[in-house]
N, C-alpha and C positions, 0 to 999 in steps of 0.2 A: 689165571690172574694170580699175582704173584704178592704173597702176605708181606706187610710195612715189616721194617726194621726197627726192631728196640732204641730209643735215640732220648737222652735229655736236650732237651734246646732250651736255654735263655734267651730273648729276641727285644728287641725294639725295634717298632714300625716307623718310616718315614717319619725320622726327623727335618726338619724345614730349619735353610738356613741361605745364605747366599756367599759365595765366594767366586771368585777367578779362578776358571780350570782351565785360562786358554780363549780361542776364540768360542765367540757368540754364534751364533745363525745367521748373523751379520758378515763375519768374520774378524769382528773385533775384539780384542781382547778385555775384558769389563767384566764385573759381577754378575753374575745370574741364579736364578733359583735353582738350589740345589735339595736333594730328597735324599738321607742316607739310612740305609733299614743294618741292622747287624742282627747277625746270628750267630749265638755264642756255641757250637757243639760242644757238648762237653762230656767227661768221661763215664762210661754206661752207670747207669742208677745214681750215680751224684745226686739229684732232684730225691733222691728216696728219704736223706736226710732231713731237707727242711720242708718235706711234704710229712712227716711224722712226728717232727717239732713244732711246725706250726709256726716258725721263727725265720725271718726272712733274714737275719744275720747269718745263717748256716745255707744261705743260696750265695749269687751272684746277683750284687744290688743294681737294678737295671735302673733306676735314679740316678746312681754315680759315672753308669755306662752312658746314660745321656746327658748329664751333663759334662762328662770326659770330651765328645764329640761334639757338643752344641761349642766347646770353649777354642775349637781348631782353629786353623791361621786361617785368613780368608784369599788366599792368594795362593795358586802352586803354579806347575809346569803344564801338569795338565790332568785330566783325569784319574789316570793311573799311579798319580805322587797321592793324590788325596786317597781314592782306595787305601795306601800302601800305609797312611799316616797312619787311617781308622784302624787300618787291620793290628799296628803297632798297639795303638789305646786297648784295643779288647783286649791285646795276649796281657800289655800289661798289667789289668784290671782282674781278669780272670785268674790270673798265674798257671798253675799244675793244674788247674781243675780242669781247663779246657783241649780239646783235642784239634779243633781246626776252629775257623774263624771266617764268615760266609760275609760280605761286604757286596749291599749292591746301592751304586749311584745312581740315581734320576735326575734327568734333565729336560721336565716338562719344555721350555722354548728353546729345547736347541736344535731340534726340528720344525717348522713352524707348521708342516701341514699334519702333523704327528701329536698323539695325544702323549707322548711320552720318551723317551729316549733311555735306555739303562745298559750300566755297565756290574755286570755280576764277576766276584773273585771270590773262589773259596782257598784257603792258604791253611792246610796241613801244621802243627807246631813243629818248630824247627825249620818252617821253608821259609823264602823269599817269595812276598805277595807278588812282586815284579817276574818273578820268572813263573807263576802260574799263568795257568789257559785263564782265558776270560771270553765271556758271554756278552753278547752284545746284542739289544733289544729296539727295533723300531717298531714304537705300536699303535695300532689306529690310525694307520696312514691314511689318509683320503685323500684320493686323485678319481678325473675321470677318464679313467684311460680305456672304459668300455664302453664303444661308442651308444649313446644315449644313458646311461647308465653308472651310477656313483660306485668305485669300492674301495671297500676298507680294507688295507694289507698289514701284515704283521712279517715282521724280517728278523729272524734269529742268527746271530755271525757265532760260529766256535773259531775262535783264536788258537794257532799252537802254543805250547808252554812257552817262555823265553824270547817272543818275539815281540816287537814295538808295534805298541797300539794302531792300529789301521786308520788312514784318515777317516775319520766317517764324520758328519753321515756323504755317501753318495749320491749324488744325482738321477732320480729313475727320470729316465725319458717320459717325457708327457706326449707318450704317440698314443692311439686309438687303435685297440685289438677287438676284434670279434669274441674271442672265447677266453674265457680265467685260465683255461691249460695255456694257450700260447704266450697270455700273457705275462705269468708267473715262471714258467721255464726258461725266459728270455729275462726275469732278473735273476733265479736262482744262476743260473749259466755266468750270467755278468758279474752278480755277487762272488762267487766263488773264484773266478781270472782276478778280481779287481787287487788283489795281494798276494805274494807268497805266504802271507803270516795268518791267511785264512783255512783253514782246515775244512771244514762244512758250512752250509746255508738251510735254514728252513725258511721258506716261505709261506705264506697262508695267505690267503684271496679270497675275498667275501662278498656277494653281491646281496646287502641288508634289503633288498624291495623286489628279491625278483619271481618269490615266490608268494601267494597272499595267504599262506596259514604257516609257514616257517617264520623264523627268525630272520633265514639269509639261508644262501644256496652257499660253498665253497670249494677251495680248491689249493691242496697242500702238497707241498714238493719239499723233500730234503736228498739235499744231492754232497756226498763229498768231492772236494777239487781235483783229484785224479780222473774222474766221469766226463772232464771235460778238455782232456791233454790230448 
């Protein structure tokens, strides 16, 4: 096991606010609830300062971070303009102090059978938040795609750097598999063909009733898209 790294972070959690990023679940283009967390990194021991002063003027005011971000436009192109805005507000806010800047979107109803949808960018100072990799999060899926039996899936997309955002979400087929292995390697397999601009899948597959003293039984696959040329 392998010991954390030294790190100051300034953060704020899911801010709630609603804008246009594009199509709905619907596939309309309208408002929806949006969820934006930011993570300031910032340069080692920075925090030593006003953790010795006691003085929250010698930090990074995460009051001004959230209101920076609560005051954003409500309308973009699409997910990846809004990221790229937020990411512009923190370097702003932060200046020198910061070293990268961690940006992740929720989109609780833009999956409907999904507890959640997120789009994660971490952007380096000095880069373009559009030309980093990005993470992409379906979670809490519930289908019954195990005949008599509910599961919840969770789907992780790694995006290469530089590439346009992947249509998501896709459609998993609502077929009926016997076993969590056949059925999770038949999305990671799909997941991973379904773009050039996908790099890797993780999927995870959970049967929450199938055991009576567990939580849930599962079943995890992470495959990169050359495993499947």
């Amino acid at each position: 096991m392998s010991l954390p790294t030294t790190t100051d972070v300034v953060l704020v959690e899911t801010i709630q606010l609603t804008a246009n990023i594009g199509a709905d679940c619907w596939g309309r283009p309208r408002e929806q609830i949006v969820s934006i967390t930011v993570h300031l990194h910032l340069k080692p021991s920075f925090l030593e300062i006003s953790g010795q002063s006691d003085n929250v003027i010698d930090s990074i005011h995460y009051g001004h971070l959230t209101k920076a971000v609560s005051a954003l436009s409500e309308s973009y192109a699409d997910v990846r303009a809004l990221v790229h805005e937020v990411t512009q507000k923190a370097f702003a806010l932060a200046g020198e102090n910061v070293d990268a800047v961690r940006v992740v979107i929720g989109l609780p109803k833009q999956i409907l059978l999904a507890n959640d949808f997120e789009v994660e960018v971490i952007t380096p100072r000095g880069k373009d938040s559009l030309q980093q990799a990005a993470r992409l999060s379906v979670k809490d899926l519930v289908m019954p795609v195990l005949i008599g039996q509910k599961v919840i899936t969770n789907i992780t997309f790694y995006e290469k750097s530089g590439m346009h955002q992947v249509d998501y979400p896709a459609e998993i087929e609502n077929t009926a598999y016997l076993t969590l292995e056949k059925f999770v390697l038949h999305i990671v397999r799909n997941s991973c063909l379904a773009s050039d601009a996908i790099e890797a899948v993780t999927i995870r597959s959970q049967k929450p009733s199938a055991l009576s003293f567990a939580h849930s039984s599962g079943v995890e696959i992470t495959r990169y898209r050359d495993a499947f040329r």
